[in-house]
Biopython code that builds the backbone (N, CA, C, O; Angstrom):
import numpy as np
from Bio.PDB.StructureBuilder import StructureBuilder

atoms = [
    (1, "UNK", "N", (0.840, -1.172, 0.000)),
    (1, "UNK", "CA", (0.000, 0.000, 0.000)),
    (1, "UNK", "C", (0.887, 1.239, 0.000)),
    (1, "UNK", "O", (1.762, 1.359, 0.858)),
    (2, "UNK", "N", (0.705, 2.080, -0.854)),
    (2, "UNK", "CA", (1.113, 3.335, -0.758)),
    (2, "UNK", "C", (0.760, 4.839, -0.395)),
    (2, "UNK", "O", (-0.409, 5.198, -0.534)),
    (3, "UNK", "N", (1.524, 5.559, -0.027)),
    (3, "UNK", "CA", (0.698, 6.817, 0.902)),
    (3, "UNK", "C", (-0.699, 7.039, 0.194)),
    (3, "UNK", "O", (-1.741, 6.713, 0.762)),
    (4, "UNK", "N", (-0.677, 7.768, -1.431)),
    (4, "UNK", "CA", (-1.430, 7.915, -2.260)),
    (4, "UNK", "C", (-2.835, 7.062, -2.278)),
    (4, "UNK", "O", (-3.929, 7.508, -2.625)),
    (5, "UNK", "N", (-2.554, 5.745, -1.829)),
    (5, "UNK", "CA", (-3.887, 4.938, -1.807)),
    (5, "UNK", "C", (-4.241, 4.601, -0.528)),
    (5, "UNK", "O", (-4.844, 3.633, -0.063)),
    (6, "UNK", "N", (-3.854, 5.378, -0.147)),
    (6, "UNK", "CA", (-4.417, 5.631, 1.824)),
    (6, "UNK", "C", (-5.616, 6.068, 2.369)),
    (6, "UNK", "O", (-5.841, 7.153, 2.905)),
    (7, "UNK", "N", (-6.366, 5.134, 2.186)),
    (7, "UNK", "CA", (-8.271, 5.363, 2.471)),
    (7, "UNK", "C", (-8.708, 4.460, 3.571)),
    (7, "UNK", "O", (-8.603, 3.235, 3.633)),
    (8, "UNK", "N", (-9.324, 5.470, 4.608)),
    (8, "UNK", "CA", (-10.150, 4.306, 5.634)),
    (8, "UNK", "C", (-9.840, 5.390, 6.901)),
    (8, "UNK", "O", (-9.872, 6.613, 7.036)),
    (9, "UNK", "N", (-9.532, 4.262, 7.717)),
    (9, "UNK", "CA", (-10.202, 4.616, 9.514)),
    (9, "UNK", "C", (-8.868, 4.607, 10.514)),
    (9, "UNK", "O", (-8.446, 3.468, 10.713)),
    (10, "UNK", "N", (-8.248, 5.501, 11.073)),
    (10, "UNK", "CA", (-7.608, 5.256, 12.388)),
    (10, "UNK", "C", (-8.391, 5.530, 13.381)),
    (10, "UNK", "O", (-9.154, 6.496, 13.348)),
    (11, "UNK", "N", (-8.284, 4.555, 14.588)),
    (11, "UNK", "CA", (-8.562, 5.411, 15.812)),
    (11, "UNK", "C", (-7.575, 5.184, 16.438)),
    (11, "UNK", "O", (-7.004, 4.097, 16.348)),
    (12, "UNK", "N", (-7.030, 6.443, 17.438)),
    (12, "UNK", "CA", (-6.539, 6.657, 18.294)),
    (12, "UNK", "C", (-6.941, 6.817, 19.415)),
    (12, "UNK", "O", (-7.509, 7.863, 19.730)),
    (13, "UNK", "N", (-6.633, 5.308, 20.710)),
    (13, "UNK", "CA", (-6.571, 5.178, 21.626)),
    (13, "UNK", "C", (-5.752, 6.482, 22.573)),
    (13, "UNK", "O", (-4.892, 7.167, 22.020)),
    (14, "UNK", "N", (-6.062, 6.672, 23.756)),
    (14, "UNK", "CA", (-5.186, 7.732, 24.995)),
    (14, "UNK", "C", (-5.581, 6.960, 26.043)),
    (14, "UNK", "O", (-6.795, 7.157, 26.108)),
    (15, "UNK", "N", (-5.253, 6.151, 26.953)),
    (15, "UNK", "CA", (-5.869, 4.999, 27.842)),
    (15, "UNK", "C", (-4.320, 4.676, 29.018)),
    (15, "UNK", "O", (-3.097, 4.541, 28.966)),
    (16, "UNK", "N", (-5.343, 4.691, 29.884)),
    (16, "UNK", "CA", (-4.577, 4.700, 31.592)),
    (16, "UNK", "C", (-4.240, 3.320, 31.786)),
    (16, "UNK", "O", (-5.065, 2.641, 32.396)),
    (17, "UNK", "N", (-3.208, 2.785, 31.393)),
    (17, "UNK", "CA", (-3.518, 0.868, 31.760)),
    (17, "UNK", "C", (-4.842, 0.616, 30.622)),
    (17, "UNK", "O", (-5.011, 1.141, 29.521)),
    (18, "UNK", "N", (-5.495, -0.164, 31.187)),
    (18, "UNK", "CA", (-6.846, -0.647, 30.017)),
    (18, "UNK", "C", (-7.645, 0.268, 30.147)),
    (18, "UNK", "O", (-8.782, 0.010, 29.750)),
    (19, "UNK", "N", (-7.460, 1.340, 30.595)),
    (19, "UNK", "CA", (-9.138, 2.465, 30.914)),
    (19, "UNK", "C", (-8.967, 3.260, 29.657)),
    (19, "UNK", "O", (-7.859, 3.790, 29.579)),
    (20, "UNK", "N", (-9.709, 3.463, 28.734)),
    (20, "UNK", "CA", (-9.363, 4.277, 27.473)),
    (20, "UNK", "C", (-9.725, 5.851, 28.139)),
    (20, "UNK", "O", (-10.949, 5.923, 28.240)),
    (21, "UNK", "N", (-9.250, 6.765, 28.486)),
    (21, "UNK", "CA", (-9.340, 8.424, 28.645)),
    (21, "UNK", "C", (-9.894, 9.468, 27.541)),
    (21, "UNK", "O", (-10.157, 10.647, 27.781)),
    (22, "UNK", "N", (-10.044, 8.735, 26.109)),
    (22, "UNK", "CA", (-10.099, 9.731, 25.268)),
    (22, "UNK", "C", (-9.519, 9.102, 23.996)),
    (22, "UNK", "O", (-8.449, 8.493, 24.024)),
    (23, "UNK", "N", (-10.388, 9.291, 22.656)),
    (23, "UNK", "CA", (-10.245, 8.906, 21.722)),
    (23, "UNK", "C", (-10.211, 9.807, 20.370)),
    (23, "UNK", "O", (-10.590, 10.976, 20.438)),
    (24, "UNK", "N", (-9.922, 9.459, 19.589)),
    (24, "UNK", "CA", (-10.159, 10.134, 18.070)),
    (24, "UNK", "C", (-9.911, 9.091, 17.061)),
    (24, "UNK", "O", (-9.126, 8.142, 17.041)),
    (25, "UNK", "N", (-11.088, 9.670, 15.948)),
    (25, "UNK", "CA", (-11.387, 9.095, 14.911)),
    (25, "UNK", "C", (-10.851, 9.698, 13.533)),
    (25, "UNK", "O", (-11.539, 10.562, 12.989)),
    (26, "UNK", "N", (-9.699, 9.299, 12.964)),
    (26, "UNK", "CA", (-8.913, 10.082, 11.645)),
    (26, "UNK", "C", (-9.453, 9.378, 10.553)),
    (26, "UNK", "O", (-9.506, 8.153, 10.661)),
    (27, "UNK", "N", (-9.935, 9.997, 9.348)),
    (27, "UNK", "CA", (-10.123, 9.937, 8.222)),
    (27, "UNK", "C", (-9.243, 10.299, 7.460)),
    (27, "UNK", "O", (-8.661, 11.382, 7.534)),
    (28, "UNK", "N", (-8.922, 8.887, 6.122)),
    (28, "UNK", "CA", (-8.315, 9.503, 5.212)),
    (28, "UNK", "C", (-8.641, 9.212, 4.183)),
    (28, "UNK", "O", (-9.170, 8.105, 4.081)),
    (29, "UNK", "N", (-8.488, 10.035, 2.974)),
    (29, "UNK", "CA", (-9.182, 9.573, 1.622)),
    (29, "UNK", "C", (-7.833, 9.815, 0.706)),
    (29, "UNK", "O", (-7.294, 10.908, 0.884)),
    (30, "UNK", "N", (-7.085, 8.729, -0.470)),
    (30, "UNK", "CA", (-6.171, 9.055, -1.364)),
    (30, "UNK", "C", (-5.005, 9.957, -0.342)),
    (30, "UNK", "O", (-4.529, 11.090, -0.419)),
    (31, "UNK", "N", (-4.899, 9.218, 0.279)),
    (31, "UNK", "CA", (-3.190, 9.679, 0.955)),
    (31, "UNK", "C", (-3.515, 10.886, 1.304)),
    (31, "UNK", "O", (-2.618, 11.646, 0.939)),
    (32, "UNK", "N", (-4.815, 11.740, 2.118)),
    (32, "UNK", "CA", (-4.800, 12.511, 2.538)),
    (32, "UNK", "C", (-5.795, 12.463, 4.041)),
    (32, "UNK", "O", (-6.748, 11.702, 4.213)),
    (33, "UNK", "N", (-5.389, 13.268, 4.822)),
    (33, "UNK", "CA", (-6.234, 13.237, 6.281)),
    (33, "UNK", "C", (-7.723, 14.228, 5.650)),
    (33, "UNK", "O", (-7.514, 15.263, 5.017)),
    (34, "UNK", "N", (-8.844, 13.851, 5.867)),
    (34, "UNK", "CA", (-10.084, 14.233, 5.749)),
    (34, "UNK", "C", (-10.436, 14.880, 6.958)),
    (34, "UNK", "O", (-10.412, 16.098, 7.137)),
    (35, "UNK", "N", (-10.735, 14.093, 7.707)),
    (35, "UNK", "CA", (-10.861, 14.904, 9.384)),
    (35, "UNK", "C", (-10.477, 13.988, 10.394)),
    (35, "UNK", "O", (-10.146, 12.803, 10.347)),
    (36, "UNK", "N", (-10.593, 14.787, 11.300)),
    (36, "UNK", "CA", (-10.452, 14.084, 12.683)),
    (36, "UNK", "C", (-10.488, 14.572, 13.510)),
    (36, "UNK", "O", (-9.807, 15.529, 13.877)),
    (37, "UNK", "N", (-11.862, 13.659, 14.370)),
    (37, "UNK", "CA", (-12.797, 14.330, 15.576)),
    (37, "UNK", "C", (-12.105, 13.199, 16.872)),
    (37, "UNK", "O", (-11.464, 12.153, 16.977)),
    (38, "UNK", "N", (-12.853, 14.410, 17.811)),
    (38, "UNK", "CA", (-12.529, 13.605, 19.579)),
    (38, "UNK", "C", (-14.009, 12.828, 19.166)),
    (38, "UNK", "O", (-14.918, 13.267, 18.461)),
    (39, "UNK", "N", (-13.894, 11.425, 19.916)),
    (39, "UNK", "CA", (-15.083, 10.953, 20.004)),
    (39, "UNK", "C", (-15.306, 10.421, 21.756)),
    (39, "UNK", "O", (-14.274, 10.246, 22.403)),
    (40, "UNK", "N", (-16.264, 10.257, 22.241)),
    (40, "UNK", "CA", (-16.709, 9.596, 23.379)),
    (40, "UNK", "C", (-15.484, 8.298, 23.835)),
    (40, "UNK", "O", (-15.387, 7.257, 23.186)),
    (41, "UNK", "N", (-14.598, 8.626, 25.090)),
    (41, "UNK", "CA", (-14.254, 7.380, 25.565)),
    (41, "UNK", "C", (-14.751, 6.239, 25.779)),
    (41, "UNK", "O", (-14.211, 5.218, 25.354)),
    (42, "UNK", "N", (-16.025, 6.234, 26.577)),
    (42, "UNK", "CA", (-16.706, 5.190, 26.432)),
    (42, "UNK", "C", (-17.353, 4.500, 25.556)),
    (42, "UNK", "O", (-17.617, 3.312, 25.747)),
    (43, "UNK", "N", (-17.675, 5.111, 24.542)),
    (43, "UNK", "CA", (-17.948, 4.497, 23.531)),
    (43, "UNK", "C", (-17.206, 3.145, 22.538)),
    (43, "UNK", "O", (-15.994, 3.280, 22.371)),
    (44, "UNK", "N", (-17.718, 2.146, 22.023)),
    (44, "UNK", "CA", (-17.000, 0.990, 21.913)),
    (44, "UNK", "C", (-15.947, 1.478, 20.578)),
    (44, "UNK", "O", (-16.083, 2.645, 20.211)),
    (45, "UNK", "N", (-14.961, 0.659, 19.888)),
    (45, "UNK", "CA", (-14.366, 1.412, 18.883)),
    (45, "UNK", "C", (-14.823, 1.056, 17.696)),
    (45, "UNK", "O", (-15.531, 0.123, 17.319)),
    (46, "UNK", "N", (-14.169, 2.186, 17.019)),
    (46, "UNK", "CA", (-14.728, 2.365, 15.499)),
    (46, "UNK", "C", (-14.915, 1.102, 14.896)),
    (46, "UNK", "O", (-13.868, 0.455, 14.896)),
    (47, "UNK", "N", (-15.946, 0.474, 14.343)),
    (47, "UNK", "CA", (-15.760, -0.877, 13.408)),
    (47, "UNK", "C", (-14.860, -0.535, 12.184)),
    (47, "UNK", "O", (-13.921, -1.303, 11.974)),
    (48, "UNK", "N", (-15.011, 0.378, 11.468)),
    (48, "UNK", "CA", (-14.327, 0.162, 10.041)),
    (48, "UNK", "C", (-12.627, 1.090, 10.410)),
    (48, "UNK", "O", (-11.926, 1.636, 9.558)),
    (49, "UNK", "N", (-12.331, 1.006, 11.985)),
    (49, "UNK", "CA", (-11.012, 1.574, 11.839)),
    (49, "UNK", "C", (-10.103, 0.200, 10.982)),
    (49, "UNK", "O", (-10.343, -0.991, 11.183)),
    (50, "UNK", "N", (-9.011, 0.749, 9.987)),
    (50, "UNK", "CA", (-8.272, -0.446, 9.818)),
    (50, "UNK", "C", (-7.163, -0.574, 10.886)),
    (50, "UNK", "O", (-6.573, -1.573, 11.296)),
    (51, "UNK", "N", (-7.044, 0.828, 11.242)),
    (51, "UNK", "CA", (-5.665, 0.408, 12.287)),
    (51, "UNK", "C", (-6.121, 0.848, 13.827)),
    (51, "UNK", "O", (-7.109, 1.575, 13.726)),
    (52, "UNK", "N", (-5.789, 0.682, 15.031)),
    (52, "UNK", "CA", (-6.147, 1.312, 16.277)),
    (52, "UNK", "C", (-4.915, 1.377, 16.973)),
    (52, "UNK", "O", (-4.178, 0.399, 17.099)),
    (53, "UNK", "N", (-4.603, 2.819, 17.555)),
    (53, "UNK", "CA", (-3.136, 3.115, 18.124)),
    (53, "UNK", "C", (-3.541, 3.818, 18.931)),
    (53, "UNK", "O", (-4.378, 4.721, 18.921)),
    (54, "UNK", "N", (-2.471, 3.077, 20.201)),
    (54, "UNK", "CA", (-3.057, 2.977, 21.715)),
    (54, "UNK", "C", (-1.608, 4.021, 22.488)),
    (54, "UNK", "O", (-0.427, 3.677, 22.438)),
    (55, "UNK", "N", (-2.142, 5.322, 23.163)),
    (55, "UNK", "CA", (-0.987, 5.721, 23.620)),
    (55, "UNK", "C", (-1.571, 6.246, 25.201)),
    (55, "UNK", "O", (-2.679, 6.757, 25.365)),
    (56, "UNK", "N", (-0.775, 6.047, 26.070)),
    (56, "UNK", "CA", (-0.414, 6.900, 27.036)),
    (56, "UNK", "C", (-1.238, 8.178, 27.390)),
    (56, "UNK", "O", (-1.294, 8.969, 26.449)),
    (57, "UNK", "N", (-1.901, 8.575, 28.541)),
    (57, "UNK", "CA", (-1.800, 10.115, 28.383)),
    (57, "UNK", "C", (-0.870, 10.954, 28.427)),
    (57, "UNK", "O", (-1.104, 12.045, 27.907)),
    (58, "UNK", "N", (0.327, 10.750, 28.984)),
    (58, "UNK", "CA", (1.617, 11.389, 29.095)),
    (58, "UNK", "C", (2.098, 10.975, 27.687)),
    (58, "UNK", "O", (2.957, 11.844, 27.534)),
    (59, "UNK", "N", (2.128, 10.332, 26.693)),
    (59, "UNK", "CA", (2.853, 10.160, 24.757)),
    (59, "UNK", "C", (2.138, 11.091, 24.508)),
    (59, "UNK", "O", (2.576, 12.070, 23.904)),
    (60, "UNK", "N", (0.751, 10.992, 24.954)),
    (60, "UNK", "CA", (-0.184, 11.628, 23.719)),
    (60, "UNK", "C", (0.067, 13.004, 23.851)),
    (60, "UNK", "O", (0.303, 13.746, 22.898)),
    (61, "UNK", "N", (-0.010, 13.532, 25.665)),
    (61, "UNK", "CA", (0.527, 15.031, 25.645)),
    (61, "UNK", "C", (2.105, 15.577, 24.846)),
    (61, "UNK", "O", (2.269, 16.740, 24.476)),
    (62, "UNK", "N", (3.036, 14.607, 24.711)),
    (62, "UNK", "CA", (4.134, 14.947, 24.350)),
    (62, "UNK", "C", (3.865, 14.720, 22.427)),
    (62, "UNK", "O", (4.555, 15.389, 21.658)),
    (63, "UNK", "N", (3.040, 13.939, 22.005)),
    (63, "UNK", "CA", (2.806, 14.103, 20.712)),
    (63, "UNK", "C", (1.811, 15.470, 19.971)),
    (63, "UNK", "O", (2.000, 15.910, 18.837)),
    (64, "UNK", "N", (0.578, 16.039, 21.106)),
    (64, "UNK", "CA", (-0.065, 17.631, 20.898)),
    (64, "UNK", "C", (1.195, 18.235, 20.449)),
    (64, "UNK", "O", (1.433, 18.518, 19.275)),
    (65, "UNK", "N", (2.259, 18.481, 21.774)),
    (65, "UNK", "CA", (2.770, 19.480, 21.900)),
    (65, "UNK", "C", (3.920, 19.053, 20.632)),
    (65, "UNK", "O", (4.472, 20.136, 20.434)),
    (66, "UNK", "N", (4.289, 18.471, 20.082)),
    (66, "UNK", "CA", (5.510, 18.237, 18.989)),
    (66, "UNK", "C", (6.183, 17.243, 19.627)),
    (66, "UNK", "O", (6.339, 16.230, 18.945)),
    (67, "UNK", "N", (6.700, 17.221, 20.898)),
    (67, "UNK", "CA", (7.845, 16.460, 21.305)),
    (67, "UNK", "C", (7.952, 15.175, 20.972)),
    (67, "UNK", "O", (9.018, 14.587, 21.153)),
    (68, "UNK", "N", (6.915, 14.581, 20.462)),
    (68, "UNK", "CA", (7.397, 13.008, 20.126)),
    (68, "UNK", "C", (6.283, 12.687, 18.898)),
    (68, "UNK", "O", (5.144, 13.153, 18.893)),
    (69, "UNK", "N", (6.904, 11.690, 17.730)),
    (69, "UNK", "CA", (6.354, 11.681, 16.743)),
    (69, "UNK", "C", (5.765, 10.907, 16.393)),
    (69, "UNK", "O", (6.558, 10.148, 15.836)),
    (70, "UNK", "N", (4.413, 10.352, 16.288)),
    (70, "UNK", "CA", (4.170, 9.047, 15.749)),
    (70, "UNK", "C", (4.850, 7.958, 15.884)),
    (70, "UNK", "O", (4.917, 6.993, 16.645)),
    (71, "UNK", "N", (5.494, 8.490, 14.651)),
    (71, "UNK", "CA", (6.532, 7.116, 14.236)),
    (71, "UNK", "C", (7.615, 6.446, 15.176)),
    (71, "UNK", "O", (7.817, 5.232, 15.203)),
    (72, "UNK", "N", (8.342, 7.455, 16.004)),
    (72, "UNK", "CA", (8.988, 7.271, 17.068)),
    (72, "UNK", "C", (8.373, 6.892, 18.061)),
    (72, "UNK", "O", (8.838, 6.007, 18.779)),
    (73, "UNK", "N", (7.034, 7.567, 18.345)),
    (73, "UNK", "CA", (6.496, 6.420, 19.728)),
    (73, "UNK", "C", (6.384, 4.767, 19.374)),
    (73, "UNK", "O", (6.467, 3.777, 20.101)),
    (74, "UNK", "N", (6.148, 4.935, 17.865)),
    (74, "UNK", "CA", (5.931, 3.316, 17.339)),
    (74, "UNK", "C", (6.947, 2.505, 18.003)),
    (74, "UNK", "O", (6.837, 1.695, 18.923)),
    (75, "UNK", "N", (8.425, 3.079, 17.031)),
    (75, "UNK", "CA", (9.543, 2.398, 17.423)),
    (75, "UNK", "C", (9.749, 1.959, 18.692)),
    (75, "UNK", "O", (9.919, 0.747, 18.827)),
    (76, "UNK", "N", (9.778, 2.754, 19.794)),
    (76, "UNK", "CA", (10.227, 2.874, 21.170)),
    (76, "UNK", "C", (9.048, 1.888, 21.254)),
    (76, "UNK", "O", (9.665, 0.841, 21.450)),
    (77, "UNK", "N", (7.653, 1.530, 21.230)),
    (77, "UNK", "CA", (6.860, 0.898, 21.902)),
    (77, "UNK", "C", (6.125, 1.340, 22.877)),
    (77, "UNK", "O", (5.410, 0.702, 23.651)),
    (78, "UNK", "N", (6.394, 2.830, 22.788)),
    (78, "UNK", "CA", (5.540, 4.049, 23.096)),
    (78, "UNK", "C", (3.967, 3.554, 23.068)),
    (78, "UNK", "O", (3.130, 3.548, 23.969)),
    (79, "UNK", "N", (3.892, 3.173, 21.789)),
    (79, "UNK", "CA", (2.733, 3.396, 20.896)),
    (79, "UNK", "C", (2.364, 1.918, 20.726)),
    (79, "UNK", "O", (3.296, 1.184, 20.399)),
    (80, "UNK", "N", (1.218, 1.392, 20.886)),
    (80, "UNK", "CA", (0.840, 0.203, 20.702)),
    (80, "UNK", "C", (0.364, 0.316, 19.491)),
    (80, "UNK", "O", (0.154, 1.486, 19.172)),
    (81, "UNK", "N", (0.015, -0.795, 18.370)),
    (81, "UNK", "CA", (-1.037, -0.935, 17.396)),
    (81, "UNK", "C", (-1.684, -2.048, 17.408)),
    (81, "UNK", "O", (-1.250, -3.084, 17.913)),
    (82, "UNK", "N", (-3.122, -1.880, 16.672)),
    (82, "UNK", "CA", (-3.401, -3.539, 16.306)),
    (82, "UNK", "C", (-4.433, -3.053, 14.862)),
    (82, "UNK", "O", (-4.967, -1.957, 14.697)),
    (83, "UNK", "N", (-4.477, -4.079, 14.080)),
    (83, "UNK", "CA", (-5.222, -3.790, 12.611)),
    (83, "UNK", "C", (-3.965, -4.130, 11.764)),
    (83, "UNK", "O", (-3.276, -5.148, 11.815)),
    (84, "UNK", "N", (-3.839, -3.108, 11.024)),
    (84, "UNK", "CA", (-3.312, -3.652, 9.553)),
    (84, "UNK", "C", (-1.935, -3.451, 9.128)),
    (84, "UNK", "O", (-1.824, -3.154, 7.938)),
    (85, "UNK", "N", (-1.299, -3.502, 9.524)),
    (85, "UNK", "CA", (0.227, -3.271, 9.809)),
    (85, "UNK", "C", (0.604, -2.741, 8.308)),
    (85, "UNK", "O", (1.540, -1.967, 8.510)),
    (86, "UNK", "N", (0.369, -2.769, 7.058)),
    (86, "UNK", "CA", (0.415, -2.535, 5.849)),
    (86, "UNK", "C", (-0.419, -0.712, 5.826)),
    (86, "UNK", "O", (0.205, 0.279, 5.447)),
    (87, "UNK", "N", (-1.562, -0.681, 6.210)),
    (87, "UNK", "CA", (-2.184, 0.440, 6.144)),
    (87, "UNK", "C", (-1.706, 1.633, 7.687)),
    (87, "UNK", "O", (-2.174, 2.759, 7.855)),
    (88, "UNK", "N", (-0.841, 1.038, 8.466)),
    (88, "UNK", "CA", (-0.283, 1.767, 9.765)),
    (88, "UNK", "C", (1.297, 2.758, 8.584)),
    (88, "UNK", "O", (1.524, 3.964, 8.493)),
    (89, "UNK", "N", (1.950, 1.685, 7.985)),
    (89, "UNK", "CA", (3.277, 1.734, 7.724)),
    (89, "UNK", "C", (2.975, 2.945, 6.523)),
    (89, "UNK", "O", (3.822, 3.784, 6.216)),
    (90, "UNK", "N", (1.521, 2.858, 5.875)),
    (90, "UNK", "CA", (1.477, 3.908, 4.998)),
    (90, "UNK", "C", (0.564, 5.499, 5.805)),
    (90, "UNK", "O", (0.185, 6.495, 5.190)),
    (91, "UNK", "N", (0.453, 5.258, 7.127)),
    (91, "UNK", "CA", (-0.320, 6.469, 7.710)),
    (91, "UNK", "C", (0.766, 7.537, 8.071)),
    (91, "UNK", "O", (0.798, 8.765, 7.999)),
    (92, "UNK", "N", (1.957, 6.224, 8.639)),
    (92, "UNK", "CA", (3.094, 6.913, 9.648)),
    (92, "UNK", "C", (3.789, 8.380, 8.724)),
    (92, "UNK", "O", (4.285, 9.341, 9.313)),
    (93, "UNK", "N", (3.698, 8.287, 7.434)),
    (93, "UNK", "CA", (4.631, 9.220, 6.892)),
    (93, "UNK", "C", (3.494, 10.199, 6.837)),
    (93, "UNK", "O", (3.834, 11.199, 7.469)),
    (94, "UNK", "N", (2.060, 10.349, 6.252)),
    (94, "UNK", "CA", (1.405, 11.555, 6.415)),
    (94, "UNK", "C", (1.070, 12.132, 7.788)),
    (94, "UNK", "O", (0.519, 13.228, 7.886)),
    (95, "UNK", "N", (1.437, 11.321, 8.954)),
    (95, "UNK", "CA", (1.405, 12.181, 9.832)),
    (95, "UNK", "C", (2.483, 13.544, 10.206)),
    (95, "UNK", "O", (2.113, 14.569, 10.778)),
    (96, "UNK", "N", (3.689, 13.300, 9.794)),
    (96, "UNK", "CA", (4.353, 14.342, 9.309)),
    (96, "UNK", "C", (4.366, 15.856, 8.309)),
    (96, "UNK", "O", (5.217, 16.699, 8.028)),
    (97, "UNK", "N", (3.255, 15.684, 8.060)),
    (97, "UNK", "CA", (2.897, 16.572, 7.215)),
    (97, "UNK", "C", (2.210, 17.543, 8.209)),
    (97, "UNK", "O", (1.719, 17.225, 9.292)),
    (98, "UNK", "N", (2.261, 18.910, 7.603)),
    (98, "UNK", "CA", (2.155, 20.093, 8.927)),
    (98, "UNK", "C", (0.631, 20.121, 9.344)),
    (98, "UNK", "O", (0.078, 20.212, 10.440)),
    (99, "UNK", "N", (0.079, 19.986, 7.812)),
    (99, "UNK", "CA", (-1.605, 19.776, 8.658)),
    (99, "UNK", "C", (-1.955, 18.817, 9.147)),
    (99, "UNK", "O", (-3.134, 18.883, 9.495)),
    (100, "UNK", "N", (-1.400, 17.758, 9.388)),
    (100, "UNK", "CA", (-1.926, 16.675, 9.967)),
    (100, "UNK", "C", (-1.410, 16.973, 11.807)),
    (100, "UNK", "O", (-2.044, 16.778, 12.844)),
    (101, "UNK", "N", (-0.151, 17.457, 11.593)),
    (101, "UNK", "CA", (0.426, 17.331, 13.071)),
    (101, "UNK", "C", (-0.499, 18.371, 13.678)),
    (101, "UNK", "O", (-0.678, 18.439, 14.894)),
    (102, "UNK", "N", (-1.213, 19.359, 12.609)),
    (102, "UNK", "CA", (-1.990, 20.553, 13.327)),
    (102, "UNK", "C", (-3.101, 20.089, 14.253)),
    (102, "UNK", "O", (-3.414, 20.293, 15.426)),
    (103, "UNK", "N", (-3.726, 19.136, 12.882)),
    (103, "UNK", "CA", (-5.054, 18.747, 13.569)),
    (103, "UNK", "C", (-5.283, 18.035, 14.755)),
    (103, "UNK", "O", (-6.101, 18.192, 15.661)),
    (104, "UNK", "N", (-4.109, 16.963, 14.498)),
    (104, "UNK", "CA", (-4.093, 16.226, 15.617)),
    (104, "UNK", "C", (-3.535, 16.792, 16.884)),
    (104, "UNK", "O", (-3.614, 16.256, 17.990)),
    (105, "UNK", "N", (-3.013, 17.834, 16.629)),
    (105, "UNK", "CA", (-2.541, 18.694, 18.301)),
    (105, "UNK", "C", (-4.084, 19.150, 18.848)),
    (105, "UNK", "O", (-4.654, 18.956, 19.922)),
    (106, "UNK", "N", (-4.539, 19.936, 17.441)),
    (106, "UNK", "CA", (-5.945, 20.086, 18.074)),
    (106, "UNK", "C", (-6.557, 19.486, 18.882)),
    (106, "UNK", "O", (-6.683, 19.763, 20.075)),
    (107, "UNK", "N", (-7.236, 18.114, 17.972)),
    (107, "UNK", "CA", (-7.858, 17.101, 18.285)),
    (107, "UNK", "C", (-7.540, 16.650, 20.047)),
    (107, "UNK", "O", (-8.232, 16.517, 21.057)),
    (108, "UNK", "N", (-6.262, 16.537, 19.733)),
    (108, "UNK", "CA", (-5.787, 15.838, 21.339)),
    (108, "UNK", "C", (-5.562, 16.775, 22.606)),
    (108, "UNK", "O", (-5.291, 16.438, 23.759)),
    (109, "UNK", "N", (-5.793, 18.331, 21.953)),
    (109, "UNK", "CA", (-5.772, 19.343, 22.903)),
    (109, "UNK", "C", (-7.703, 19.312, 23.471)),
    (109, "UNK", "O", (-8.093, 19.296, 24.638)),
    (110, "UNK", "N", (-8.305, 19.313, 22.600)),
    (110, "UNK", "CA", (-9.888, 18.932, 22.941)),
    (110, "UNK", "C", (-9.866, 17.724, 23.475)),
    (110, "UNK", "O", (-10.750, 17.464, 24.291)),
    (111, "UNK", "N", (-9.176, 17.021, 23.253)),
    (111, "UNK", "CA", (-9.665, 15.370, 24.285)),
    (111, "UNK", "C", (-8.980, 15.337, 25.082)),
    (111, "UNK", "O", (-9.180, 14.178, 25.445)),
    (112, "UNK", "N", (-7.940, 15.864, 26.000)),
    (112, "UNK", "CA", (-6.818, 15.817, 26.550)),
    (112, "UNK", "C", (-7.171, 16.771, 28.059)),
    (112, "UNK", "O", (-6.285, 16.958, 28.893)),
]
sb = StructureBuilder()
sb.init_structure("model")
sb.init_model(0)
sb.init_chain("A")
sb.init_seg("    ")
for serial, (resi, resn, name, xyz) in enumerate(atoms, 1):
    if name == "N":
        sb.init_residue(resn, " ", resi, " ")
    sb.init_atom(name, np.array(xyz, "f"), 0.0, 1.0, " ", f" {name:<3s}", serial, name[0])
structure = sb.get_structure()
C-alpha cells in the first residue's frame, strides 16, 4: 500500500492501563487526512477503523505538543497498534505533514 492509496479509519486510543481516557477518529481519503474528531471514551471502537493506536496520556501530551512523533512512539513501543500493519506503515509518513500534526494537536488538545 502506498501513501497515495491511503483510504479508511484510524482510531486513536489515549488509555490509563486498560481504561481508554479519550479517543479520536482520523479519516483519510487518497493519501490525505479528511478529518479528525474527539469521540466519546466510552464508547466501543470504530468498526471500520483499519488500524487502532493505543498511547499513554503522558505520549499523547508529548505528541499535541511536537515532542514526540508518531513514528517514534511506534519504534520505542511508546505506541501500541493492532489492525493492519500494511495500512499503519502507509499512515506513519502523512502524519508528518504540517496539517496533519496541526489537527491532531488540536484534536488531542480537545480530548486531553
Amino acid at each position: 500500500m502506498t501513501r497515495a492509496s491511503v483510504s479508511g479509519t484510524v482510531e486513536v486510543v489515549v488509555a490509563r492501563g486498560k481504561r481508554p481516557t479519550a479517543r479520536l477518529v482520523a479519516r483519510y481519503e487518497a493519501g490525505r487526512l479528511r478529518d479528525i474528531t474527539a469521540a466519546d471514551a466510552s464508547t466501543p471502537l470504530e468498526p471500520a477503523a483499519a488500524v487502532v493506536l493505543t498511547l499513554s496520556p503522558d505520549d499523547a501530551a508529548a505528541v499535541r505538543d511536537g515532542a514526540l512523533d508518531l513514528s517514534v512512539a511506534f519504534m520505542r513501543g511508546q505506541m501500541k497498534m493492532a489492525g493492519d500493519f500494511g495500512v499503519l506503515l502507509a499512515v506513519l509518513p502523512i502524519t508528518r505533514d504540517v496539517e496533519h500534526r496541526a489537527a491532531l494537536s488540536a484534536a488531542l488538545t480537545a480530548a486531553l
